[in-house]
N, C-alpha and C positions, 0 to 999 in steps of 0.2 A: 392406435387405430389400424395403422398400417401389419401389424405383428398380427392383431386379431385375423383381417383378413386372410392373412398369409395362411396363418392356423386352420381356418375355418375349409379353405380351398385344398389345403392337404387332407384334413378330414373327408372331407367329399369325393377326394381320388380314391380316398383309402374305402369308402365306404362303394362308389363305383367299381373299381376293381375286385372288391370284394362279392356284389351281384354277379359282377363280369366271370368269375370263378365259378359262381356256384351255377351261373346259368351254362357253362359250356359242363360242369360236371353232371347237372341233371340233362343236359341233351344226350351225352355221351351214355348213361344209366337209361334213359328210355330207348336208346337208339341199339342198344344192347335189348330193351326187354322187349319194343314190337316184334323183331323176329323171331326171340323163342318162341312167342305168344301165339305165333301166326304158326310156327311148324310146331308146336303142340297141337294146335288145335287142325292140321292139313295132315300131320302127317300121321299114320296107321302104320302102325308099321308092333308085328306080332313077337318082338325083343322086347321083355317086361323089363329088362335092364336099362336098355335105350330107353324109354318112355318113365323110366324111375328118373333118370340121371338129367334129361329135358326136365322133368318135373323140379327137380329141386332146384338146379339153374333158375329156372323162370321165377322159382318163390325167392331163392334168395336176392336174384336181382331187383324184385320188388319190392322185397325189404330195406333194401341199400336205397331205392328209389324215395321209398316211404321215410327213410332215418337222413337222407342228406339237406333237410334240411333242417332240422335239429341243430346236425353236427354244426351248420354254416353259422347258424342265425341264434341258436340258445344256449351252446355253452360256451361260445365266447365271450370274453369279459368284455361289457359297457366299462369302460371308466369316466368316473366323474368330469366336466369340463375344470380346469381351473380360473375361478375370478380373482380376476385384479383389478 
């Protein structure tokens, strides 16, 4: 009984830590995309290069936004509990 618990209570750190990661990696990926978002869309500026190079920054940050949690949540392995 006592071993289950134990098990059970590491489990739960491991699955805690594990939101605790992906929530500071998706704060850090949004906090990267509001301000491209905001100076793509404020700033004007007549350099089609600059305005290429904000552009793809902004998508690909939002792609890394869109795909982290895939990465966190689906392709890590569940493994089976063991009974005893």
């Amino acid at each position: 009984m006592f071993a289950e618990n134990g098990e059970s209570s590491f489990i739960e750190r491991r699955r805690k830590e594990k939101m605790r990661r992906f929530m500071v990696c998706e704060g850090v990926t949004v906090g990267i995309l509001l301000p491209l978002m905001i100076l793509g869309l404020k700033l004007d500026t007549p350099t089609v290069a600059l305005r290429w190079i904000l552009n793809i920054l902004t998508i690909s940050t939002a792609a890394a936004a869109a795909s982290l949690p895939i990465l966190f949540f689906a392709l890590t392995p569940t493994l089976p509990e063991i009974e005893r």
